[in-house]
C-alpha positions, 0 to 999 in steps of 0.5 A, a space after each residue: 469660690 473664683 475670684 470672679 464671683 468674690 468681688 475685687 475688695 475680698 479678691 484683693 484680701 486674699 490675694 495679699 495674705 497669700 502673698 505674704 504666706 509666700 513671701 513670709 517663708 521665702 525671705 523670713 520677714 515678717 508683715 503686718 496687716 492694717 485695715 482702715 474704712 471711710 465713707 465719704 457721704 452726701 452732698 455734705 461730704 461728711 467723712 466718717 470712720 467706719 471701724 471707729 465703733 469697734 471696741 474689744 472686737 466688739 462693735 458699739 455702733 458709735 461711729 466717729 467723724 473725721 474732720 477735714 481741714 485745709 492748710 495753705 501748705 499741704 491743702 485739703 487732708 483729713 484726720 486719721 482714721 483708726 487703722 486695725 491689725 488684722 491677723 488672719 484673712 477672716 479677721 480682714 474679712 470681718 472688717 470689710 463686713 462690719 465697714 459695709 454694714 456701717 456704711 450710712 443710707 438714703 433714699 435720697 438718690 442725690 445722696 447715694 449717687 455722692 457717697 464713697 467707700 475708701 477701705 484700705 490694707 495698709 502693708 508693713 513689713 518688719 524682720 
């Protein structure tokens, strides 16, 4: 299907992975594929790892909540969240699903309306 009926998160997966299908033959290098999710929620702004729950790749709905602290130095950052390998473009894609069906809900539209999604592809590259 077009790019245009996919969204810009799927558009943006596929793309990279046809990118390092390219790249990866044109120069010999190797890359590496890692997929973080985080939902920042509510006026509370509680920050959770939405792939936290995948064990074995397996998802146990056990989902972790990262802290936010503040340092004088660095200001305002946030605990780590988990970074998942994904091999193929239907790995990544299931990530994305799984973060989606993660995501925390309400009713309550001052909640929606303060809620964010970060899903990050992490890109490394190795010979």
């Amino acid at each position: 299907s077009s790019s245009l009926s996919l969204g810009i998160i799927p558009t943006a997966i596929s793309w990279l992975y046809q990118l390092i299908s390219e790249r990866s033959t044109q120069t010999g290098m190797g890359y590496c594929v890692k997929i973080s999710a985080v939902q920042v929620f509510g006026r509370q702004e509680v920050v959770t790892d939405l792939l936290s729950g995948l064990v074995g790749g397996q998802f146990d709905d056990s989902i972790k909540t990262l802290k936010v602290t503040y340092d004088p130095l660095r200001g305002p950052f946030m605990e780590q969240p988990i970074e998942l390998r994904a091999l193929s473009i239907e790995q990544a894609a299931y990530y994305l699903d799984t973060a989606i069906k993660s995501k925390t809900t309400s009713e309550i539209k001052e909640d929606w309306r303060n809620s964010h999604f970060i899903f990050t592809l992490h890109l490394y590259h190795y010979k």
